[in-house]
N, C-alpha and C positions, 0 to 999 in steps of 0.2 A: 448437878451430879450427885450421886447415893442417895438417896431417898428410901429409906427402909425402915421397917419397927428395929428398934433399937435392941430386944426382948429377945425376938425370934432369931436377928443376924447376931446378936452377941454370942450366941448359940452356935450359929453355924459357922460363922468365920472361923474360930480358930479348930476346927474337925481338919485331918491331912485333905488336901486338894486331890480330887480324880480328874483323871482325863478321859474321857470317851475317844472312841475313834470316830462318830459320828462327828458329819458338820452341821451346823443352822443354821438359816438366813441366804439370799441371794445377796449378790454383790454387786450395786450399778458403775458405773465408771461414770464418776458425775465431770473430772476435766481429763485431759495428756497434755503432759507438757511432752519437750522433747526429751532425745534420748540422754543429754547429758543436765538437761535439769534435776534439779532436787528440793523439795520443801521438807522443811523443819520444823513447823509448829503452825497450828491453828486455833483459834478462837471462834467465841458465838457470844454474841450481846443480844437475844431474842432472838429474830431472825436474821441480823447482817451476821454474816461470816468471815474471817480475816484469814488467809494464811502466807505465812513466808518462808522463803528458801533463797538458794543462790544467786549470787550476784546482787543482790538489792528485789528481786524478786515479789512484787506484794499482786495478792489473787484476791477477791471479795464477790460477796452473793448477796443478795436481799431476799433471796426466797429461802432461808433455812439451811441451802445449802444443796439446792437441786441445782441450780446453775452455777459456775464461774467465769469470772473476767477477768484481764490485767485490771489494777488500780493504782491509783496515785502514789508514785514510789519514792522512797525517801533519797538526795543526796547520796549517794555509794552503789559503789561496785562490790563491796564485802559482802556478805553472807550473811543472813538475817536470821538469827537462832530460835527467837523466841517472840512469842507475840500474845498481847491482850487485851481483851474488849468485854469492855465492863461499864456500865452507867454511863454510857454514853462517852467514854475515856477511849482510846487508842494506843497505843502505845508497842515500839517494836527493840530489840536489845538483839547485838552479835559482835561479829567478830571485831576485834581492837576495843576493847569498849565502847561500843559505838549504842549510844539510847537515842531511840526518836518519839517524839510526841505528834502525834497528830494535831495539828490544831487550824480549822477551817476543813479548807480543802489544801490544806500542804503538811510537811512531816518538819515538825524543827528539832535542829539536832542540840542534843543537852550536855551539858558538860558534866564525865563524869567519872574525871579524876583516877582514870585507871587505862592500861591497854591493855587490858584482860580481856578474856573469849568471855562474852557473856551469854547466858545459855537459858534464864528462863525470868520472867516477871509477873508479880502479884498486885493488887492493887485491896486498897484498905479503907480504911475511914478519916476523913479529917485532911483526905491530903497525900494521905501514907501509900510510899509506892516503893516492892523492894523488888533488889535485882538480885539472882546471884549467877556463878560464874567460875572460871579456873583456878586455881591454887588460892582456895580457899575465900574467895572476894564476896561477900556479902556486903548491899552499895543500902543503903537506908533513904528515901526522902519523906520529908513533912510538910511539902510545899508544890506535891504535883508534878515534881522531879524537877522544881527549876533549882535545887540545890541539896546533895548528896553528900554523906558521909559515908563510911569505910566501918563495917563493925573490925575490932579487935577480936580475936580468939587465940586463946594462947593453947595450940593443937596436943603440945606434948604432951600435958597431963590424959588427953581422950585420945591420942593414938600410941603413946610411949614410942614419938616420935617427932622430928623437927618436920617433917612431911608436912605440905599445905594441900589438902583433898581439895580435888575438883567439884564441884557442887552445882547437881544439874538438873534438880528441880526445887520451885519454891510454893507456898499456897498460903492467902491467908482465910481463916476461916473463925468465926464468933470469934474475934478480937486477936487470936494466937497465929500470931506467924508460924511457919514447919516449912524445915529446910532439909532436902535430902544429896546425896551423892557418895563418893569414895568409900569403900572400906565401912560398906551397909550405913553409913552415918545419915541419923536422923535428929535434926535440931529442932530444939522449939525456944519461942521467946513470946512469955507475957506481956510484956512492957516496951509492945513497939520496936523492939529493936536493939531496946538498950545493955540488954544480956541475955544473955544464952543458955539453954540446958541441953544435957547427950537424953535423947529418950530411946535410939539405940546404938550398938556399933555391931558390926560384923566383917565378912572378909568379900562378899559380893558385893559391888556397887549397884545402886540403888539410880534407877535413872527417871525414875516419875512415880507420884502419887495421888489419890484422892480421897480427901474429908468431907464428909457431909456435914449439913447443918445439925444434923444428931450426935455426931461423932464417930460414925463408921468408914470406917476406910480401907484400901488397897494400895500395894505400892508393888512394883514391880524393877525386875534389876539381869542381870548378870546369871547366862546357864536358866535363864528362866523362874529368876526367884519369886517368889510371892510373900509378902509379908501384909499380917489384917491386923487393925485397931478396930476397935470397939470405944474408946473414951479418947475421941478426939487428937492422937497420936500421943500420949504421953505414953504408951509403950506399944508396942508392936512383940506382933510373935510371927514363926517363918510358918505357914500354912501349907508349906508344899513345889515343888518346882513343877515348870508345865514344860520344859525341852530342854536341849543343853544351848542352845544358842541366846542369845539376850533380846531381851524385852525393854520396847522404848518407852511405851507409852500405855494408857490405861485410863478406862472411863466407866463410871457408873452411872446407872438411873435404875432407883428401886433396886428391884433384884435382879435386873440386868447389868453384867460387866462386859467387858470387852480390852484384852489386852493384846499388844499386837508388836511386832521387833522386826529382825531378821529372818528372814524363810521361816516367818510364823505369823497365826493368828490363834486365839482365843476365844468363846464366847461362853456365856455359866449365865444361867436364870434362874439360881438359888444365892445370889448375892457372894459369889467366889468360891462355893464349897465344892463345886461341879466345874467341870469346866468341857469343852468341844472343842477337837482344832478344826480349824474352820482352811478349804484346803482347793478352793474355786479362785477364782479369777488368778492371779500370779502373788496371791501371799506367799504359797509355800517356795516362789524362785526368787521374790523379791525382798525389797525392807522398807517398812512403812515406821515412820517414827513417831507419829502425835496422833491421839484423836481425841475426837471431842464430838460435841451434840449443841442443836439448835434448841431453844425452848416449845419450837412448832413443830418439831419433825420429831425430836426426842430420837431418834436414828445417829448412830455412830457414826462417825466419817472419818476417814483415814488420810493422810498425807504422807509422802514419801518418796519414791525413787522415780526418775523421769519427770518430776511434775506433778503424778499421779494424784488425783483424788478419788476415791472410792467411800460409796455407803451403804451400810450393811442393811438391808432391808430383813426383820427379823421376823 
């Protein structure tokens, strides 16, 4: 995700965000579930693609993400939040604290000291795999998730509050963990885990982000925020709102983004300075919460309401 000169987006990112009324891109319907399914998150490790939703829910592709199937699902009837696939790693986190690891062809479940909603997962180097999650749970492992810690954050000082934020995206990227959620809050942490810095707050919650390997980023939230970094999230500034309704999720390549919520979509080919609401297939009736891209198709794909899977062919 993000692939951009560093030069040229530093430039643009932080100009206010335009909307056009034009859209771009068709839109394929790559699965349907039925009418009361829902998926919540997706991944891409090259070309497998992973995604999950309700009930214990898990879909997978081997082509990029032109097909889907049921696949091997984990122990549980809960709800499956968040999902990642990475170097060959698996891995799926939801409701009650429930973490599964894929390992073979089965899913084993981890113990992980919480019965919190947990809502998104990152995976790191050496081992490092972090979770976060509702009122405030940030879950640490250095061992591949067979054994978990609880960061500490003492909120009051960064909210001038006992409040514990929900916290419902995590990334990690060139060594720095970034934690986002509640009350615009954006964490980071050098040192694996061990503490924590505010790199922002605001009063929109913030429900997904993305850092590139350069340090460019987007994040998206609440009424349709938009917040850009430039140096790898240690600060962020707001670039613009694209609706009043919320925004789940958010993806880049180069200078392609694509962010997408409730009765919306997005697309911008100037790395977020531009944006299009894009207003075909049942974006504009429905709500799609995660997307992500293949390394082969480099194409957007959507998850969300019914099952749905959709990809923006741009």
């Amino acid at each position: 995700m993000l692939k951009r000169f560093v030069v040229v987006v530093a430039a643009l990112l932080f100009l206010p965000v335009l909307v056009a009324d034009a859209a771009t891109g068709d839109l394929s319907l790559r699965y349907r579930g039925t009418a009361h399914d829902a998926l919540f998150d997706i991944s891409f490790d090259n070309s497998f693609g992973i995604a999950v939703g309700g009930g214990g829910t898990v879909l997978a592709s081997e082509d990029g993400g032109l097909s889907w199937a049921h696949y091997v699902r984990p122990d549980t009837s809960l709800a499956l939040l968040g999902v990642i696939a990475e170097g060959g790693k698996r891995f799926a986190v939801g409701q009650s604290g429930q973490i599964f690891r894929l390992d073979g062809d089965s899913w084993s479940p981890l113990e992980s000291g919480t019965d919190a909603r947990l809502f998104s997962i990152a995976l790191g180097h050496n081992g490092l795999v972090v979770v976060v999650g509702g009122f405030g749970t940030i879950l640490v492992s250095h061992d591949n998730g067979a054994t978990w810690s609880a960061a500490t954050i003492d909120w009051m000082p960064i909210l001038n509050d006992y409040v514990e934020p929900h916290l419902y995206a995590v990334q990690i990227q060139n060594g720095v963990i970034t934690v986002a959620g509640e009350f615009g809050l954006i964490l980071r942490s050098l040192d694996d885990g061990a503490s924590w810095t505010v790199a922002h707050r605001g009063e929109a919650s913030i429900f997904d982000f993305s850092i590139d390997q350069k340090g460019l980023g987007l994040a998206v939230g609440q009424e349709g925020l938009v917040l850009a970094t430039a140096d790898g999230g240690a600060s962020w500034r707001e670039s613009g709102r694209l609706s009043g309704t919320p925004l789940l999720g958010v993806w880049q390549s180069g200078a392609r983004a694509f962010a997408v919520g409730i009765r919306g979509g997005y697309a911008s080919n100037d790395g977020g300075r531009n944006w299009k609401s894009v207003t075909r297939s049942d974006i504009e009736t429905g709500w799609y919460q995660a997307v992500a891209s293949s390394a082969s198709r480099d194409k957007p794909v959507l998850v969300g309401h019914r099952g749905r899977i959709l990809e923006v062919d741009e």
